[in-house]
py3Dmol code that shows the C-alpha trace and the ligand (Angstrom):
import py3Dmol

protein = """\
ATOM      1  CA  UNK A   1     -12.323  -8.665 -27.240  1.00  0.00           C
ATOM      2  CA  UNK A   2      -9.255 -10.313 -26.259  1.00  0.00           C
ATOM      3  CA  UNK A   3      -5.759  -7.917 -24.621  1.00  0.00           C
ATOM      4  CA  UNK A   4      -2.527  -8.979 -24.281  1.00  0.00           C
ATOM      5  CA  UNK A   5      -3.157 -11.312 -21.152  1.00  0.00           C
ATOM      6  CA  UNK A   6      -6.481 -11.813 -21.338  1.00  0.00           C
ATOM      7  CA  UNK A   7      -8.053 -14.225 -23.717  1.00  0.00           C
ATOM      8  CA  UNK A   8     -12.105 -13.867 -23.257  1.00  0.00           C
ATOM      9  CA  UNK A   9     -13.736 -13.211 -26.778  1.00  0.00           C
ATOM     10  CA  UNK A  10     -17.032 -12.095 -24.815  1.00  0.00           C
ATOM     11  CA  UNK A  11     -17.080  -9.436 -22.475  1.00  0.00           C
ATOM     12  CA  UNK A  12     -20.444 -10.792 -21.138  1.00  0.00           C
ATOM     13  CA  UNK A  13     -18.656 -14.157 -19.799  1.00  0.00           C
ATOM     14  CA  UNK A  14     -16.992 -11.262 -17.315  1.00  0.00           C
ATOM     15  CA  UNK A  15     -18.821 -11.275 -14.443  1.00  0.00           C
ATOM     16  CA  UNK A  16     -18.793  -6.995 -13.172  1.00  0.00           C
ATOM     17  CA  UNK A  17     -17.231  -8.264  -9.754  1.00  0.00           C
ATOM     18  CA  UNK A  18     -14.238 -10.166  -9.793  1.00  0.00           C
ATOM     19  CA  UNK A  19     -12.573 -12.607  -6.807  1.00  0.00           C
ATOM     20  CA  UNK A  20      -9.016 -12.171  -6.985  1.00  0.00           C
ATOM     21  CA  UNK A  21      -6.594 -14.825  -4.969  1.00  0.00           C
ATOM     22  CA  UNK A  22      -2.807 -14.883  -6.369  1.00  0.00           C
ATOM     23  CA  UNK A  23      -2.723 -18.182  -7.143  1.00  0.00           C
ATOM     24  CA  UNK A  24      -4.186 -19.409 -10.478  1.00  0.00           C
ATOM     25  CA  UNK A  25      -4.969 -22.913  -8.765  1.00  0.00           C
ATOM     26  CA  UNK A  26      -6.621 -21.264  -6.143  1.00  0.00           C
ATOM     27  CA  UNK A  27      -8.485 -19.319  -8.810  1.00  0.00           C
ATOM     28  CA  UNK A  28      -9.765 -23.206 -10.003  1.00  0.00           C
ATOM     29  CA  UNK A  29     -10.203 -24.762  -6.893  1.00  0.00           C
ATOM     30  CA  UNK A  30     -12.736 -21.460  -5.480  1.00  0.00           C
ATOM     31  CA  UNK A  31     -14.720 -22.321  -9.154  1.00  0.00           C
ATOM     32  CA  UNK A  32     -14.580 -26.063  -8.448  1.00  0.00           C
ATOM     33  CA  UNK A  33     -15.643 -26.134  -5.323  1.00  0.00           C
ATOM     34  CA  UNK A  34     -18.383 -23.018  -4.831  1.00  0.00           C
ATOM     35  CA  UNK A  35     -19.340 -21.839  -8.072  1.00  0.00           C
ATOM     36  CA  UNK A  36     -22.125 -23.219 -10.539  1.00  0.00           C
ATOM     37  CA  UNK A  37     -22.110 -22.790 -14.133  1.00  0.00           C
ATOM     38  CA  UNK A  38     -18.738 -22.775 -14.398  1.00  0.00           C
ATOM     39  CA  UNK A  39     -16.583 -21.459 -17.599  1.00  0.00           C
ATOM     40  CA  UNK A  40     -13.033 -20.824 -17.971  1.00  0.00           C
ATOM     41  CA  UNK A  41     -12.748 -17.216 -18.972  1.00  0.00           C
ATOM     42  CA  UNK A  42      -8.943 -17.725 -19.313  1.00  0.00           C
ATOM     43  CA  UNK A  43      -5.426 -19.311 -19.622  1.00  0.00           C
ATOM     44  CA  UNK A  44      -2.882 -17.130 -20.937  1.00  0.00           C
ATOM     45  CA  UNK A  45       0.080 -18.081 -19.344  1.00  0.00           C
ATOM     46  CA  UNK A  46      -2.110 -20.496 -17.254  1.00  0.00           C
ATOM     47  CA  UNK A  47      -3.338 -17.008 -15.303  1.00  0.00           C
ATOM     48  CA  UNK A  48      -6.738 -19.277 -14.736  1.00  0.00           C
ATOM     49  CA  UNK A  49     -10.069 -17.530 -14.326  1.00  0.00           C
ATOM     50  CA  UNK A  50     -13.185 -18.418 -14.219  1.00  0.00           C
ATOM     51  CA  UNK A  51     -17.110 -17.364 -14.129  1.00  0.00           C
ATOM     52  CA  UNK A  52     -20.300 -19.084 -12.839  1.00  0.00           C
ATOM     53  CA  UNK A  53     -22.873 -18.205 -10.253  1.00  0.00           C
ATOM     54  CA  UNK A  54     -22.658 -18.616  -6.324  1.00  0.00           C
ATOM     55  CA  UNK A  55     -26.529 -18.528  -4.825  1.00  0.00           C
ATOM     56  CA  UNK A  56     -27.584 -17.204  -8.105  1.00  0.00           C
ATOM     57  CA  UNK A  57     -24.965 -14.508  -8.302  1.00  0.00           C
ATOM     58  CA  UNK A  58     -23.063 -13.817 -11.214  1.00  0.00           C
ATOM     59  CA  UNK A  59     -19.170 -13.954 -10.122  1.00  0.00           C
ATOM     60  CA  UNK A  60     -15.501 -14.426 -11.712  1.00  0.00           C
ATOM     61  CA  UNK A  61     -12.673 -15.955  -9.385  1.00  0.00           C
ATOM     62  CA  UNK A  62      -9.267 -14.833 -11.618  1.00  0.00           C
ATOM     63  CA  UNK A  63      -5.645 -15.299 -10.074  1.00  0.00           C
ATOM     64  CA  UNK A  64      -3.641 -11.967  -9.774  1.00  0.00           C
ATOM     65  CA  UNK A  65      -0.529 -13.980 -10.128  1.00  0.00           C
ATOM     66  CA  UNK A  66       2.555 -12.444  -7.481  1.00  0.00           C
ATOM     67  CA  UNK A  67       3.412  -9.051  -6.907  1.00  0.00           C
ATOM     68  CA  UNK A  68       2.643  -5.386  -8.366  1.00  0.00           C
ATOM     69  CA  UNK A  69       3.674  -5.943 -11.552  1.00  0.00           C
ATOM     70  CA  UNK A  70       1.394  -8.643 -12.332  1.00  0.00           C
ATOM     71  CA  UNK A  71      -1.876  -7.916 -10.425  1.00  0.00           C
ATOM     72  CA  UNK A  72      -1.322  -4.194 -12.037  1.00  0.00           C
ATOM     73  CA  UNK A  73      -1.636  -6.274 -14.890  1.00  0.00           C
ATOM     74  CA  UNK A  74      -4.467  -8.419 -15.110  1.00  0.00           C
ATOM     75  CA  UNK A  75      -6.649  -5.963 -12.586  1.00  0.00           C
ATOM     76  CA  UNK A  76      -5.746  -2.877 -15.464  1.00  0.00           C
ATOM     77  CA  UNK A  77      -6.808  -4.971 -18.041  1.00  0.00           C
ATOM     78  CA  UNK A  78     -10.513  -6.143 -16.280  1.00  0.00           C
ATOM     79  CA  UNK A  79     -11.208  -2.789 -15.243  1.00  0.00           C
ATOM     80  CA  UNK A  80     -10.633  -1.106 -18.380  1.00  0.00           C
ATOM     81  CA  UNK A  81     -11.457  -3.553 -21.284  1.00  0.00           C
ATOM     82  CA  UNK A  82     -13.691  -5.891 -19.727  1.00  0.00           C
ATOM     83  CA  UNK A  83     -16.474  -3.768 -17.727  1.00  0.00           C
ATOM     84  CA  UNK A  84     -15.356  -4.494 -14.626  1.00  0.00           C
ATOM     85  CA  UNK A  85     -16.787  -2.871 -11.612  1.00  0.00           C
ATOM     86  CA  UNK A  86     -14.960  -4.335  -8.702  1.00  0.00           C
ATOM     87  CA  UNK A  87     -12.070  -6.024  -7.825  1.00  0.00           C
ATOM     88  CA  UNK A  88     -11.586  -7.859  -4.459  1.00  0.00           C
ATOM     89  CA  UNK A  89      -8.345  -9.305  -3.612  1.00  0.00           C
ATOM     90  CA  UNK A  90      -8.152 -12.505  -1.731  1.00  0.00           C
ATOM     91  CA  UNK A  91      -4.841 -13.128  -0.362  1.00  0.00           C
ATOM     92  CA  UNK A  92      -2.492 -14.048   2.355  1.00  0.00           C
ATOM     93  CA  UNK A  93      -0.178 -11.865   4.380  1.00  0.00           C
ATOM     94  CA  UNK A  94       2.544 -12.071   7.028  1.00  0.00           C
ATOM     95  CA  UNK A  95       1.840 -10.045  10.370  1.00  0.00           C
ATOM     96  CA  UNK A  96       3.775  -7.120  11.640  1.00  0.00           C
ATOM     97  CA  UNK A  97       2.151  -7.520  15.418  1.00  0.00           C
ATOM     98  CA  UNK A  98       1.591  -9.766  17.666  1.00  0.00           C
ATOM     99  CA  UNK A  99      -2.046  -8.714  17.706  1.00  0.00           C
ATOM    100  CA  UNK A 100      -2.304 -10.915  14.942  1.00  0.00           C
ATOM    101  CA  UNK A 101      -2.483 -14.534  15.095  1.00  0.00           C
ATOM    102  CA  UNK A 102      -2.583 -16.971  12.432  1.00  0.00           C
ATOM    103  CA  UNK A 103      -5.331 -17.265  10.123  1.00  0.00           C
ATOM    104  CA  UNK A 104      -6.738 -13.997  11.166  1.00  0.00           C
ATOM    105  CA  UNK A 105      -8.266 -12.593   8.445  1.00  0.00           C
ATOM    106  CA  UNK A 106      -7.442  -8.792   7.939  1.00  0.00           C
ATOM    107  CA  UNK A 107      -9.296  -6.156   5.270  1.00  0.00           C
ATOM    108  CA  UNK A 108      -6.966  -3.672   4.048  1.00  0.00           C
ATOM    109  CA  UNK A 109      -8.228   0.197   4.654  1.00  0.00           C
ATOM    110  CA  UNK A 110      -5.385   1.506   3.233  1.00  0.00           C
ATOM    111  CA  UNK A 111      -2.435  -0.090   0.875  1.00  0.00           C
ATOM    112  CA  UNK A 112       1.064   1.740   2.381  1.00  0.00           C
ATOM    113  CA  UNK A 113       4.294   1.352  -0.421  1.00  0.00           C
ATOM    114  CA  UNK A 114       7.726   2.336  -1.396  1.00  0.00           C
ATOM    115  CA  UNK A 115       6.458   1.052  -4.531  1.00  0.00           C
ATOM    116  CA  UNK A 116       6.695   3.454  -7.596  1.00  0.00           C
ATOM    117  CA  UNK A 117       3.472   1.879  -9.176  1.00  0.00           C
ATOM    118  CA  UNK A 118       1.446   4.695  -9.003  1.00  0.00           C
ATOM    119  CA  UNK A 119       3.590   7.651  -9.939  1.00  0.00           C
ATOM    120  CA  UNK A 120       5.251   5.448 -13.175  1.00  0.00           C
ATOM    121  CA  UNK A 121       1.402   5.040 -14.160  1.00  0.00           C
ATOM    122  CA  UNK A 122       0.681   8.619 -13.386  1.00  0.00           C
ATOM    123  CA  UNK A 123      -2.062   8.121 -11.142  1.00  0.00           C
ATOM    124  CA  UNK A 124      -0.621   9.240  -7.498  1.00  0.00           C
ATOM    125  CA  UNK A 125       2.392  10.471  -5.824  1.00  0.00           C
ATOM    126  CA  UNK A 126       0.982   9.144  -2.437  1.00  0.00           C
ATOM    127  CA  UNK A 127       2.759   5.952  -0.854  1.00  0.00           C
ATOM    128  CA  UNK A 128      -0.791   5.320   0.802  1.00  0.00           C
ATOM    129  CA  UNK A 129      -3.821   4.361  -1.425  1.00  0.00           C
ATOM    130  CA  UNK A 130      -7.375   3.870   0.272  1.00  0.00           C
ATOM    131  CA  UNK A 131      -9.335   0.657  -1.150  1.00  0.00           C
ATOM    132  CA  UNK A 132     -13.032   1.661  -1.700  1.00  0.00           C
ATOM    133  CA  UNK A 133     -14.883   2.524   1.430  1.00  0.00           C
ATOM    134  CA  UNK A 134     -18.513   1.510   0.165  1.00  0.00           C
ATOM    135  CA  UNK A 135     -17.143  -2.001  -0.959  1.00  0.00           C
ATOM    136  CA  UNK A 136     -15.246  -2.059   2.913  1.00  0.00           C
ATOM    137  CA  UNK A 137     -18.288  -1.306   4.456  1.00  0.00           C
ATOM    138  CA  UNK A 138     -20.290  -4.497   3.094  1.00  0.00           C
ATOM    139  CA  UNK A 139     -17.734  -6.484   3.175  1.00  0.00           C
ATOM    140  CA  UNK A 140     -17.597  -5.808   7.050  1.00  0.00           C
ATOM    141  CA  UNK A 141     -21.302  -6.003   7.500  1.00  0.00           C
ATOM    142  CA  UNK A 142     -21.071  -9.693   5.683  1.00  0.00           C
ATOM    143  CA  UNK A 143     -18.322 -10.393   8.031  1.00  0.00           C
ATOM    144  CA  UNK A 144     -20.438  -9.556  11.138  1.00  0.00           C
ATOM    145  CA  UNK A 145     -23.290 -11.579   9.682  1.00  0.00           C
ATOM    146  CA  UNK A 146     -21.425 -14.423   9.545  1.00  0.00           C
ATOM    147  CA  UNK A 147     -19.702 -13.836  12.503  1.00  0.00           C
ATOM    148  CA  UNK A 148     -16.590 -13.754  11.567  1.00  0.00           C
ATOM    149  CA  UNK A 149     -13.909 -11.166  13.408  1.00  0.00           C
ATOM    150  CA  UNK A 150     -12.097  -8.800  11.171  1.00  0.00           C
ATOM    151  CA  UNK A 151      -9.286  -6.519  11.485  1.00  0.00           C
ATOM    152  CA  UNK A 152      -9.208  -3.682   9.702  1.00  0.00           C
ATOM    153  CA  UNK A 153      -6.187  -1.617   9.122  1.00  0.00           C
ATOM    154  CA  UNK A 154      -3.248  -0.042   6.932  1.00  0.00           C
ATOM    155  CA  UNK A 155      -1.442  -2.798   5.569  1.00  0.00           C
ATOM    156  CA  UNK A 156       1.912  -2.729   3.723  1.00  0.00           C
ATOM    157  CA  UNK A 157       2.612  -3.890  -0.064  1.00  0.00           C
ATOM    158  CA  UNK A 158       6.153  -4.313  -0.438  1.00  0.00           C
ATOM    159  CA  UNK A 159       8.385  -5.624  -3.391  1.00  0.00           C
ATOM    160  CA  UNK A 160      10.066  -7.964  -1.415  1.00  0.00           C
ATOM    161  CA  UNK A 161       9.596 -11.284  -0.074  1.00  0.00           C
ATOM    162  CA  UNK A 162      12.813 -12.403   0.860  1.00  0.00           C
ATOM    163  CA  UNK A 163      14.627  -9.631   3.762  1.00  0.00           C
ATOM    164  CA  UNK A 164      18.163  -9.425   4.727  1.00  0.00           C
ATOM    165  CA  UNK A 165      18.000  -9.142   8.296  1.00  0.00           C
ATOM    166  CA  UNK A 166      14.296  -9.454   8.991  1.00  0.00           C
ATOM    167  CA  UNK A 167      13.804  -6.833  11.051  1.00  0.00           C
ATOM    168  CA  UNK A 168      13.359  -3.549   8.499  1.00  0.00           C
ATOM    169  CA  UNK A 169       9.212  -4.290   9.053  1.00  0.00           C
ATOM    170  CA  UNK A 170       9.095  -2.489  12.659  1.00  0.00           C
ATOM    171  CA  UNK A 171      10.294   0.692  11.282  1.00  0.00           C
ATOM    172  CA  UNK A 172       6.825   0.429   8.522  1.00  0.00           C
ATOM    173  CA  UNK A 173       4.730  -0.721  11.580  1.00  0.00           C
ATOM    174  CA  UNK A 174       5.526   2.369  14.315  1.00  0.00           C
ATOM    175  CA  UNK A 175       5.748   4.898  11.204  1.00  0.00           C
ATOM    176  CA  UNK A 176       2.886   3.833   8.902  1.00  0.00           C
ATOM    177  CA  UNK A 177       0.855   1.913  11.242  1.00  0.00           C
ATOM    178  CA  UNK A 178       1.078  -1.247   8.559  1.00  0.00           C
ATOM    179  CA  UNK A 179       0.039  -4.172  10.841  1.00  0.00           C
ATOM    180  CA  UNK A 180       1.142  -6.797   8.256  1.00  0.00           C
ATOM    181  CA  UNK A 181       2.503  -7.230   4.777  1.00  0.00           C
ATOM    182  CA  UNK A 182       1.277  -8.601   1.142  1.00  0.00           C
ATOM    183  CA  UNK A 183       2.760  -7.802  -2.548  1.00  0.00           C
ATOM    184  CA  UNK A 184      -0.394  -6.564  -4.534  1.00  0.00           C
ATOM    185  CA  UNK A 185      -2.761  -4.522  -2.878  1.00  0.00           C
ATOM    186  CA  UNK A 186      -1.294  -1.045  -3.294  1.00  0.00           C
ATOM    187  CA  UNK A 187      -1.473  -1.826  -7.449  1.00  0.00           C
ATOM    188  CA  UNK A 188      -4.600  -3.004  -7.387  1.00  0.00           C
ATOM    189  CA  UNK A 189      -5.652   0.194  -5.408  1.00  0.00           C
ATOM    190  CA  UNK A 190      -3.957   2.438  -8.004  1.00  0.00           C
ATOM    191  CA  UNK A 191      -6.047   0.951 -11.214  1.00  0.00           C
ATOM    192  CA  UNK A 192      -8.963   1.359  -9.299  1.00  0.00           C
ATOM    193  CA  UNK A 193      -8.237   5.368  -8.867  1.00  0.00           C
ATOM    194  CA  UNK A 194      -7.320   5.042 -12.459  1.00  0.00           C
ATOM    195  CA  UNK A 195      -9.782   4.062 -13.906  1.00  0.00           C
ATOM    196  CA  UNK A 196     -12.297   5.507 -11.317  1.00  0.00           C
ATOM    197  CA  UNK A 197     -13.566   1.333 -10.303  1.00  0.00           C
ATOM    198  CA  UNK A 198     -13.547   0.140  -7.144  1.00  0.00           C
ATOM    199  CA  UNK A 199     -11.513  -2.411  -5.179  1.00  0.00           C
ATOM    200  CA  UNK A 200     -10.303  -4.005  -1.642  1.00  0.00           C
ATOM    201  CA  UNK A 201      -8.453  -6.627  -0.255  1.00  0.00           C
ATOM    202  CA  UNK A 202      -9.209  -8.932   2.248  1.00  0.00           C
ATOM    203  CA  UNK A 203      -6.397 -10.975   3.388  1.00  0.00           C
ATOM    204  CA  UNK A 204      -5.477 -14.438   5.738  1.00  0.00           C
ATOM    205  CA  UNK A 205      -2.564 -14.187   8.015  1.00  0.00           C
ATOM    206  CA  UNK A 206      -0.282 -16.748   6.523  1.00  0.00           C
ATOM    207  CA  UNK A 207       3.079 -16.539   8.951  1.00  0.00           C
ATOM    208  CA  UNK A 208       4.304 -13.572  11.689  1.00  0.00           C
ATOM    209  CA  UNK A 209       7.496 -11.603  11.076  1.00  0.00           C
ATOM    210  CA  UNK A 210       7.442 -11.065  14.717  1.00  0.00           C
ATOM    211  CA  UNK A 211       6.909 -14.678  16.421  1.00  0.00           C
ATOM    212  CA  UNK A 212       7.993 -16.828  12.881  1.00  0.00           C
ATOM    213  CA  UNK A 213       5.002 -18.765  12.940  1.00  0.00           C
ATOM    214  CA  UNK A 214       4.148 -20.030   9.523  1.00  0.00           C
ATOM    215  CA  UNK A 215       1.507 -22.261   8.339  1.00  0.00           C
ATOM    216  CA  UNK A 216       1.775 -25.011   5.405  1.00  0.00           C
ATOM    217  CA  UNK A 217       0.581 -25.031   1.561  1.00  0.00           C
ATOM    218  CA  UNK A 218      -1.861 -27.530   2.681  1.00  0.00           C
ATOM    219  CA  UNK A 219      -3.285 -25.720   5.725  1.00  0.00           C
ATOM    220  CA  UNK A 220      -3.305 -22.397   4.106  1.00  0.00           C
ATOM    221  CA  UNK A 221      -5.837 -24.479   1.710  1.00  0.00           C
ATOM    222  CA  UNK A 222      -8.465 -24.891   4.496  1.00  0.00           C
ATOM    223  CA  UNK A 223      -7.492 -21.739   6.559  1.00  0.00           C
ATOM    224  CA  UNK A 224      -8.905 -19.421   3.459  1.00  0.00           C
ATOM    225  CA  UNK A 225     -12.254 -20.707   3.855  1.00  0.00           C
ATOM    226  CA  UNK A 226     -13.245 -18.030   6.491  1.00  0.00           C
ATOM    227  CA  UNK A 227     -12.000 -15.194   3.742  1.00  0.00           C
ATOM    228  CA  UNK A 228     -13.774 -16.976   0.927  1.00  0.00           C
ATOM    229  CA  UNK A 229     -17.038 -17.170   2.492  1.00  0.00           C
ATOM    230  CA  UNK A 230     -16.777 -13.654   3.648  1.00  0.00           C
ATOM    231  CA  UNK A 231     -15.770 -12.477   0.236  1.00  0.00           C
ATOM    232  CA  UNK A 232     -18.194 -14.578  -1.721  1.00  0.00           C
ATOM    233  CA  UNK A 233     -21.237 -13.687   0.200  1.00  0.00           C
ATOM    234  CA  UNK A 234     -20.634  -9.797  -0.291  1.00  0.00           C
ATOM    235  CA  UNK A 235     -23.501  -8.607  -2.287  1.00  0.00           C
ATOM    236  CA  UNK A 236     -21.451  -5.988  -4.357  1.00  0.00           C
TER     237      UNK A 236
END
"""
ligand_1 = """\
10
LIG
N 2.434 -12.807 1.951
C 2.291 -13.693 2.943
N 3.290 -13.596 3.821
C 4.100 -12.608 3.356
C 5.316 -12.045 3.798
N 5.890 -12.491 4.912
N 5.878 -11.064 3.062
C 5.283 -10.645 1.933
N 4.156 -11.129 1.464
C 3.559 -12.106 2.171
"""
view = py3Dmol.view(width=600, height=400)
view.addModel(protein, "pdb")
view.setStyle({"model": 0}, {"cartoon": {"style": "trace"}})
view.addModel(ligand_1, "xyz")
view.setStyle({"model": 1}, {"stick": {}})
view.zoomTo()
view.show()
């Protein structure tokens, strides 16, 4: 079947977990450069995604596009019309601490947002959505495995990229405990509980609110390999 965003014609080309990143070129590159058997499984609105195999796994790598709006899109429309199981973000995220350094990789235990997401779907009232524990759990123990440290933590989804003073984030960080911020995740969370799938983020520190660090297009590039190998070695 095909829905509005989605063009597949064959549910089976879906693979039931489903790789995440925002970026539709990131989507291609992950499918380019780990992935066997490859098959575009989309390009509506160039929203790439892809499915093929990594060590004999059966995996799609979609983008999420930026922002609520659109991953509460395209994750809806995978969990409910295309079988679906699992979801798991990869993304990148500023810090809110300076317990966080660049290209620290971070898994979200809980999505905190002012965000009305949630209650205009009907799912939640709550401004705090939990990603799913049993998907956390291996994702950690493949993290350990490969030895690769990983923070784990309330994180913040917020609407906004661009701040007027810069300095409204330590207000989320003492009251919610968010130790750094991303656009998507609290969506995501919410069409998981809605349609009773699973999902979680894991996410690359990207820049610091608090010390202004920021890294480049091109070194974000190689910095996401630690995430990528993390998430693509979970056996879901
Ligand atoms: N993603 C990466 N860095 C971010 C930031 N500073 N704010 C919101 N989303 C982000």
């Amino acid at each position: 079947m095909a829905t509005p965003h989605i063009e597949l014609q064959d549910n089976n080309l879906i693979a039931k977990t489903v790789l995440m990143p925002g970026d539709p070129l990131r989507a291609k590159f992950i499918a380019e450069t780990y992935l066997k058997d490859v098959v575009q499984i989309n390009g509506v609105r160039n929203m790439f995604g892809y499915t093929g195999t990594y060590k004999g796994r059966k995996i799609t790598v979609m983008g999420s596009g930026m922002g609520m709006p659109s991953i509460g899109i395209y994750s809806y429309e995978l969990f409910k019309f295309y079988d679906v199981d699992t979801i798991i973000r990869i993304g990148s995220a500023g810090a809110y601490t300076d317990k966080l350094n660049l290209y620290d990789v971070v898994l979200a235990k809980n999505a905190w947002s002012e965000s009305s997401y949630a209650k205009t779907m009907g799912v939640s009232n709550k401004k705090k959505l939990a990603a799913t524990k049993k998907v956390n759990n291996k994702i950690k123990k493949t993290a350990q495995k490969l030895g690769i440290p990983v923070h784990e933590g309330t994180i913040h989804s917020s609407d906004v990229f661009y701040r007027i003073n810069g300095d409204e984030y330590k207000e989320i960080y003492e009251k919610q405990d968010a130790i750094c911020v991303e656009m998507e995740s609290f969506a995501l969370f919410a069409n998981a509980l809605a349609t009773g799938k699973n999902a979680a983020c894991l996410l690359t520190i990207s820049d610091s609110l608090v010390t202004h660090e920021a890294t480049s297009a091109e070194e974000r590039q190689n910095a996401f390999t630690k995430m990528m190998e993390i998430a693509l070695n979970t056996k879901i």
